[in-house]
N, C-alpha and C positions, 0 to 999 in steps of 0.2 A: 349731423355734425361730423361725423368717423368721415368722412368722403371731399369734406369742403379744405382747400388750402387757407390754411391760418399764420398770421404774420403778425406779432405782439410788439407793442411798445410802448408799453404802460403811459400813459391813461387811453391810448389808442389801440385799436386792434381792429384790423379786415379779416375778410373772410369772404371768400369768392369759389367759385365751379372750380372744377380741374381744366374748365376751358379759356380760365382768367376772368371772364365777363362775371361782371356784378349786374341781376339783372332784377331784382328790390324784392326777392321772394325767399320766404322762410329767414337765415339767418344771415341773407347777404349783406353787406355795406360795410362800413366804418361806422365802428361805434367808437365813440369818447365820454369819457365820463359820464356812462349810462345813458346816451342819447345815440340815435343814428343819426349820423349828419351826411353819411352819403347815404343813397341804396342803390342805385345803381350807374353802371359806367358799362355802356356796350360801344364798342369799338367795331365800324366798316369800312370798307374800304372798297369805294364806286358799290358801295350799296350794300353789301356781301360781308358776313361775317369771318373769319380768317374760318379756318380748319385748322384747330389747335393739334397741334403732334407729340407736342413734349410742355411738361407743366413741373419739371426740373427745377432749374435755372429761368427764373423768368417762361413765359409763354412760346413758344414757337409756335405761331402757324401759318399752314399756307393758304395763297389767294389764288384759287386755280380759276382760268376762264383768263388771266389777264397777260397769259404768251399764247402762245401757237403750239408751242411744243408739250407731247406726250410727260413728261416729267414737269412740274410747275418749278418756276426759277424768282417767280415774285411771293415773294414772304415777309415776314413782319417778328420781330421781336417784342415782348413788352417786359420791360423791367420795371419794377416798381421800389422801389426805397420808404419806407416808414418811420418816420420819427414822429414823436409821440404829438400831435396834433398836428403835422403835416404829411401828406401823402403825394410822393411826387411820382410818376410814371412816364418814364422815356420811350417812345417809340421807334426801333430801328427799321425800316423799312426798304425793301429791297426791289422795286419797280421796275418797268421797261420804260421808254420812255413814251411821252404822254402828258397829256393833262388828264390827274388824276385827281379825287376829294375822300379825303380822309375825315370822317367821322366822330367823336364820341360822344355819344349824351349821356350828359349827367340828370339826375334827380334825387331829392331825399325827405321823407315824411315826417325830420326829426322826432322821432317815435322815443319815448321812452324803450328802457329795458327790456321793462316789465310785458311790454308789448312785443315787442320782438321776441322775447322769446316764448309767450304766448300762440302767436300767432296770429294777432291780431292786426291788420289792415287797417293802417293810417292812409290818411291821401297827403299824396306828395303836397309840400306847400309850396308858393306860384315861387318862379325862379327870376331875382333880378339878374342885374346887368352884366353882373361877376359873381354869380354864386346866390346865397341864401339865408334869411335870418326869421329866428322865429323865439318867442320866448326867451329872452336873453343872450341868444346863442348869435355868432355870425362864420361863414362860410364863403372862403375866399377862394375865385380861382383864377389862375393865371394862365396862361397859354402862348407864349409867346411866338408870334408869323399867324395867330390862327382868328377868325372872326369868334368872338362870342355870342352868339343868337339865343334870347331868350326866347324861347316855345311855350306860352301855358306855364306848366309845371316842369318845363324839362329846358336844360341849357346846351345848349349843343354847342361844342368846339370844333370849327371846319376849317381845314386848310388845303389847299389848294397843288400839292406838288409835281413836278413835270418831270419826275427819276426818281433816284434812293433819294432819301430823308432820314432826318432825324429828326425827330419832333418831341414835343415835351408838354407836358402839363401838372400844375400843381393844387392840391389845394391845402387852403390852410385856414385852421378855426382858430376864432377868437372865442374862449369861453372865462368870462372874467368869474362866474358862479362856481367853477371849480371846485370839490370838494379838497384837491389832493392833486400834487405838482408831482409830474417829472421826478425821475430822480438819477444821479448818476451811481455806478456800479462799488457796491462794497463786496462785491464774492470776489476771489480770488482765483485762479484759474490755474491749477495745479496741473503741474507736467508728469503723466502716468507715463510708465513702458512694461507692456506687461506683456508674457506670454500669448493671451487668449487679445487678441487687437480688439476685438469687440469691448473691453473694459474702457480703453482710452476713449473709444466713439461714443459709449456712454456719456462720460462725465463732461467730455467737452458740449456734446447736446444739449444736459442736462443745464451747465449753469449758462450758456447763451439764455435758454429759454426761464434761467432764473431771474439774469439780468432786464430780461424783458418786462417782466413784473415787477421792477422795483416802485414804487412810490414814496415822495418825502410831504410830511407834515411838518412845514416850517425846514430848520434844521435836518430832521433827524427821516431817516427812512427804514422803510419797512417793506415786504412782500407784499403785494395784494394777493388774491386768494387764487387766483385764477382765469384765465380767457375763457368765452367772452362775457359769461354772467358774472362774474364775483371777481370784478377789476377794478377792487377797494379792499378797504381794510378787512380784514374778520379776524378775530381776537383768537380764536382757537386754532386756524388756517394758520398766521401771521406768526401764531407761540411756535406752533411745531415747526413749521419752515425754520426759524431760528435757529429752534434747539435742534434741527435734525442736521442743522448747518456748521455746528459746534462738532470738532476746535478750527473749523476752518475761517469762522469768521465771527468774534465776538463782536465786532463793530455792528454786523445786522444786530444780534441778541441785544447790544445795550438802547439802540436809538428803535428799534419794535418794543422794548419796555416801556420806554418813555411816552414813545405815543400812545400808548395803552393808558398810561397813567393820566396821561391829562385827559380822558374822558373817563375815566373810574367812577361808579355809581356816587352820588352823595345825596341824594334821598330816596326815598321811598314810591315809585311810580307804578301801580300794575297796568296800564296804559303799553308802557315801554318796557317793562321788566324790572328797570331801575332798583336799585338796592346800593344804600351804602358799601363801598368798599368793592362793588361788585366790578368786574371787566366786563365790555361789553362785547355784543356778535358781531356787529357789524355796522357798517355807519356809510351811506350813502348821501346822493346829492336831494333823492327827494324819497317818501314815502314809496314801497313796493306794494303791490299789491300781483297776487299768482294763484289762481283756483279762486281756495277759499280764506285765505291766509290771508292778512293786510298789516305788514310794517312797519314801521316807523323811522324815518328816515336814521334817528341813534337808538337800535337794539338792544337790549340786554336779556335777549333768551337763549341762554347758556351758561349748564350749572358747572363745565367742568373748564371752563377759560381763566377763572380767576387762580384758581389754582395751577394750571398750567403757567401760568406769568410769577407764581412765586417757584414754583418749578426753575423755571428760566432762569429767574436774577438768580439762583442758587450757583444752578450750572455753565451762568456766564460769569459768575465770580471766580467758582473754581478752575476755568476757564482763561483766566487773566482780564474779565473787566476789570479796570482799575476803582480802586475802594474809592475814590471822590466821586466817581457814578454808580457807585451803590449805593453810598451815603447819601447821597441826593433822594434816592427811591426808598429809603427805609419808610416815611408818612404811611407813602403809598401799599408797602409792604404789610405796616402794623391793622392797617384798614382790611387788604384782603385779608389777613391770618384771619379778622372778628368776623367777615363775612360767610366765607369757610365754615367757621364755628357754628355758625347761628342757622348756615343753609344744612347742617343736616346730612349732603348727598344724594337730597330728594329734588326733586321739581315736578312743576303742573303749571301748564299755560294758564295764567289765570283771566287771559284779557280774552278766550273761545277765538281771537282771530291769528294767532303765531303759533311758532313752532311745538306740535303735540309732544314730539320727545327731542331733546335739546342736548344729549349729547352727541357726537360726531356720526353716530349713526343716525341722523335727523329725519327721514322716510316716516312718512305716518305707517308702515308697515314693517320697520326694523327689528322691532323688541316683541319676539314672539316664541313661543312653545314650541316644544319640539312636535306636537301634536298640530302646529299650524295654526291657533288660537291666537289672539293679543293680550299682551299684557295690557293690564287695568292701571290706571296713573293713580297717584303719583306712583313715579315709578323710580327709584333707585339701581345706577348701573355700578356692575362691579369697576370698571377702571376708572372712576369717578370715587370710588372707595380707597383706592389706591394712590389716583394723585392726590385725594386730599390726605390721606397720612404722610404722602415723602412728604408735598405742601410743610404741615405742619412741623414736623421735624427740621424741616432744610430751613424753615423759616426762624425756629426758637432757636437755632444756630449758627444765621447772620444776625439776629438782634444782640446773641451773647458773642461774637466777634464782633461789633462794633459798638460794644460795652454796654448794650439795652437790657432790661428786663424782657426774659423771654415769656413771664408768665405763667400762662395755662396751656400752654399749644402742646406740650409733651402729653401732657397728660391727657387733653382731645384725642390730641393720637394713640394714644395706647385705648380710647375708647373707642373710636373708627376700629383698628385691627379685633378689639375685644367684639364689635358687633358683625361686624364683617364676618368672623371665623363662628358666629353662630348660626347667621340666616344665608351665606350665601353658597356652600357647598351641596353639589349633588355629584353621586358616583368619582367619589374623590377629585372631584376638579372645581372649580368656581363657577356657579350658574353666570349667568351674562347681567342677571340683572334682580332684583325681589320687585314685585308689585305689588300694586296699593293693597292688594287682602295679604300680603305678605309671602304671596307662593313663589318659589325661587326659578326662576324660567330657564329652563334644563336645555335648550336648544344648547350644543357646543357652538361655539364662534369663536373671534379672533378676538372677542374682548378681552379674557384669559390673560392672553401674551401682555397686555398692556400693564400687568402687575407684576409682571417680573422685573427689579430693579427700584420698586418702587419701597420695598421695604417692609410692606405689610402681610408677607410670606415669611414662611418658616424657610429652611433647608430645603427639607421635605417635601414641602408647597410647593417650592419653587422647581424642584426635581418632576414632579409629576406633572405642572403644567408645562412646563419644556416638553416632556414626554407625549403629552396628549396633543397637543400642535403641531408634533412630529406627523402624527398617525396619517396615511393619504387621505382623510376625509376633510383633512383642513389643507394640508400641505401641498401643492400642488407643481409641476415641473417650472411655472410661473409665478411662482409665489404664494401666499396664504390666503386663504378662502375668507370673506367674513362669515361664514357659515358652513356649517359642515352637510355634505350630500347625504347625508343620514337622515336626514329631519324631513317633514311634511316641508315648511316652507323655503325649503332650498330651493333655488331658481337660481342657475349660471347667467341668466340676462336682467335680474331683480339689480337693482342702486345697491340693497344692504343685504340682500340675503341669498350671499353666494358666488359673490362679486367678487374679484379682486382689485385692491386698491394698491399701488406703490407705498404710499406713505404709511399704510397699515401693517402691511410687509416690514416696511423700514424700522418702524417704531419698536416690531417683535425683533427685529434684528439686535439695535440698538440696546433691549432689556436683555434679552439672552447674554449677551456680552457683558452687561453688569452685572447679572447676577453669577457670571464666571460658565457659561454655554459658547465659549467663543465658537468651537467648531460645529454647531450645529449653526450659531448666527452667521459662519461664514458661508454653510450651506444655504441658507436663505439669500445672503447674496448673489450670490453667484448665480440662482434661479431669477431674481430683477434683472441681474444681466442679461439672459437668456430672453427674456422676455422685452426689454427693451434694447436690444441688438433687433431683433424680431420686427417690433416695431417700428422701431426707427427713432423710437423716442418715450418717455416714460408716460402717459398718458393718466389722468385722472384717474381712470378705472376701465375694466379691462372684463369679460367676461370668466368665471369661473371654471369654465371646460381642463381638463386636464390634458388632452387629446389632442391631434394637429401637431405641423408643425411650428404654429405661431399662434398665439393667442388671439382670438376671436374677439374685435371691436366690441364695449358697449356706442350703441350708437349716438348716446345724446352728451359724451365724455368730454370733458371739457379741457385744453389741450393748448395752449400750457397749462399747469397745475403747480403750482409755488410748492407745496409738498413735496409731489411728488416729484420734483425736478431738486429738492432737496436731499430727498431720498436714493440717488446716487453718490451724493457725499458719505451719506450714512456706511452705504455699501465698501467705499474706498475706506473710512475708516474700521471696520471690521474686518476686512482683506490684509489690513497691518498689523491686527488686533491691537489697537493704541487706545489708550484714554491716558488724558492728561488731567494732573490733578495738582494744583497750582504751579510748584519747579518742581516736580516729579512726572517724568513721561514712563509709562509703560509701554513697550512693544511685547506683546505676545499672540504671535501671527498663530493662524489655524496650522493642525500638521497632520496630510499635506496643505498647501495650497492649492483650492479645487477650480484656480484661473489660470497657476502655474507662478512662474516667477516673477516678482512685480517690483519695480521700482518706481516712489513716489516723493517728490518736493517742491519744494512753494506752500509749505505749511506755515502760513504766519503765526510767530508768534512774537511775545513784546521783546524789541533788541535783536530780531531774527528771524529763521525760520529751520524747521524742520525739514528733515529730509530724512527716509526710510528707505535701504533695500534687503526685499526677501528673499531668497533662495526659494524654488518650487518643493524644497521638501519642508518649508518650514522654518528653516535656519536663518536668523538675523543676519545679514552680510554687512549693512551698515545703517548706522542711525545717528547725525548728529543733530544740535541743535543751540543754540546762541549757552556762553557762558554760565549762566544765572542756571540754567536747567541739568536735572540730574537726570538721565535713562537708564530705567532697568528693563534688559532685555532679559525677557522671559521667554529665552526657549524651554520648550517642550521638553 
């Protein structure tokens, strides 16, 4: 995956060699809404593959053999353009003259997902006249000057030129089974100038490649999770994107609630997970099936999403959603608080064929000892203790703002912090998680930081796990480890154990700064920057090494990542030190500023927008923002 050029456009996304050619192996083609409808497109010209030289800007390569001369002067461009069920690819062609025949054959085995990324070897199915259909699906192509020649299984578009050309071909799917349409852009795209140039090349990467993953259900749109496996909803993906996206853009936060809500559990399925009240994983066009694992096309394995969504409406209230779309969601709110309630913090697959651990570290090899053992299910994770206490609290406190009965949810919560502070501390810090015999699983990791902010720390608490996330066995020149190189089962090329992820980064970012760590969250910043300057872009995840000068590929990373292309907003807002809390903004920037001096605006906000500039030592130079809003600027 680390090696293939990737082009997103939600529900669509290719993926081809660095030689441009799609050639139907491993994870090439165009996929769309879980299907491959192309797999491959190789491109000759009088027979002869080009010699690609640059895979920049579109393809360059050369056609040597077809002048005389020492240096080749006949070459070939391929641009390709992607909108999200159409792929159109122009060819600039640069000939002697001649009758010449240009080539591409197309084919595609529309394979599920689940197969491709498998590994698994479909046979192309036979190709009509203009393309291909199979299973509901249809696949359109156009070529216009070019013959279309069905082959068997493969379509070949020939034309014929006698000099330069320009030539073109499209294809385009009809997929009326659709889970989930298109969407157009609600990020906002903020104009940074900062010191360190590498900040602005961040965030403008980051939200193209956000934009790219947008998805609407009806109305309202949401992130999918990510290119090219998880290019659909996932409730826990979808929450954070939001909230990591907040205050830049309540509009994602309000219409990702919504869509959550209209598939919220209402009975009781171990089948699917299902549970009243509950939010679910993930929801596809058909059942997955991967290893040993088999899904259902509407998921609900995942114990810390419901609460993440009450999280959200909290913080996209405070936020400025406006009260007649929170008021809308209170039903849905009063349902997760009882689900919340009733699940405990615990989970266990009960169907033996879905996810063995169900919070964000989801690897059947995540949740383990420092000795390298696994923990025993059910298993109980600390930041799953956390979101469900802010949960409860943030919840019993839009029910009594919009005049409800809060209940018993305070008092849950004080029972969540009451058990939490008995079973889950080892060597002053919070184990990652207690298991089924109830032993507290002492590996350090990055779960820790996900309770900062949430509310169910002391002072004190919250001072020593700030401190313990510092330490270099978590903290690294690219960001935070989810596991510390201390332990038996640390692996820098492990999914969960040792990894670094952006959005896990972001997230400890994001708490540090609530619980009042601005300048160590601004130091976590500024290390994503490092690492996605490096890059080139914020990638899923990323290997654990501390060492090098750029972070070391995981190979199977999946790129865009809704998250983690979130998780550069997070960064910009930590860099300002800003939280906005209904018409009260706070700036209090890190001192110094470890990007230097930054100036930031196109902060939407309702009737305006924000704008911030910082001096490199820290110093608010200016801040305004629409009437209705008060700013305290908290210098240092």
């Amino acid at each position: 995956m680390h090696d293939l050029v990737v082009t997103t456009a939600a529900p669509s996304v290719l993926l081809c060699g660095q030689d441009g050619q799609l050639r139907g192996t491993g994870a090439h083609g165009l996929l769309h809404g879980d299907r491959r409808v192309l797999s491959g497109a190789v491109l000759t010209v009088d027979g002869r593959e080009p010699e690609v030289i640059s895979g920049r800007d579109g393809f360059l390569g050369l056609l040597r053999d077809l002048d005389p001369g020492a240096d080749p002067t006949a070459r070939v461009w391929r641009r390709r353009t992607l909108r999200p069920g159409v792929l159109t690819e122009r060819l600039e062609l640069e000939l002697p003259a001649g009758e010449h025949t240009v080539e591409v054959v197309l084919w595609a085995d529309l394979a599920g997902i689940e197969h491709v990324r498998s590994g698994v070897e479909d046979p192309a199915v036979p190709a009509l006249a203009d393309g291909w259909a199979a299973r509901g699906l249809r696949a359109r192509v156009r070529a216009p000057g070019a013959d279309l020649l069905p082959r068997g299984d493969e379509l070949v578009l020939r034309w014929t030129p006698t000099g330069p050309a320009s030539l073109e071909w499209t294809l385009e799917v009809d997929d009326p089974d659709a889970v989930f349409a298109a969407a157009a852009s609600v990020v906002p795209r903020p104009e940074v100038v900062c010191d360190d140039p590498r900040l602005a090349a961040v965030v403008s990467r980051a939200v193209d490649d956000l934009d790219s993953l947008l998805l609407a259900d009806g109305p309202d749109t949401f992130a999918a999770a990510g290119a090219p496996w998880y290019l659909t909803l996932f409730g826990r993906d979808s929450l954070w994107t939001a909230r990591l996206g907040l205050p830049w853009t309540t509009a994602l936060a309000g219409s990702t609630l919504r869509v959550l809500a209209r598939v919220q559990g209402v009975r009781h399925d171990p089948a699917t997970g299902e549970a009243p009240g509950k939010i679910p994983h993930e929801r596809r066009r058909a059942g997955f099936r991967l290893g040993g694992m088999v899904l259902p096309p509407l998921y609900y394995g995942t114990i810390d999403a419901t609460a993440l969504w009450v999280c959200l409406l909290s913080d996209a209230h405070r936020h400025g959603l406006p009260d007649d779309e929170v008021r809308a969601l209170l039903p849905a709110l009063r349902r997760a608080l009882a689900w919340i309630a009733e699940s405990g913090g615990r989970y266990v697959d009960e169907t033996g064929q879905g996810l063995a651990n169900q919070g964000w570290k989801d690897s059947v090899d995540a949740v383990r000892f420092a000795d390298g053992s696994f923990a025993v299910p059910p298993i109980a994770l600390a930041e799953v203790q956390g979101y469900n206490h802010e949960a409860l609290v943030a919840g019993a406190a839009l029910l009594e703002r919009f005049g409800e009965d809060p209940g018993g949810h305070r008092a849950e919560a004080d029972r969540v912090a009451a058990d939490f502070r008995a079973r889950f501390w080892v060597d002053g810090v919070p184990a990652m998680a207690v298991d089924g015999t109830g032993a507290p699983v002492d590996s350090p990791a990055s779960n820790m930081a996900h309770l900062l902010g949430t509310g169910i720390l002391t002072p004190a608490e919250s001072a020593a796990v700030a401190a313990r996330i510092a330490e270099p066995d978590l903290t690294t020149p690219y960001g935070l480890r989810t596991m510390s190189d201390r332990v038996a089962a640390y692996n820098p090329l492990s999914y969960h154990c040792g990894s670094i992820w952006p959005h896990d980064t972001a997230i400890a970012i994001r708490a540090l700064a609530e619980d009042g760590f601005g300048d160590q969250a601004a130091d976590l910043a500024a290390r994503l920057v490092r690492a996605g300057a490096a890059i080139g872009e914020l990638p899923e995840l990323y290997a654990g090494y501390a060492d090098g000068p750029a972070p070391i590929p995981y190979p199977a990373a999946c790129r865009p990542q809704a998250w983690s292309s979130a998780a550069a907003l997070t960064v910009l807002t930590a860099l300002l030190g800003l939280r906005v809390d209904g018409r009260e903004i706070t700036v209090r920037p890190p001192r110094p500023m470890p990007l230097g001096a930054l100036a930031v605006s196109g902060i939407p906000l309702p009737g305006g927008e924000l704008a911030v500039a910082v001096d490199r030592d820290g110093t608010v130079l200016s801040a305004t923002a629409p009437e209705a809003y008060r700013i305290r600027r908290a210098d240092p």
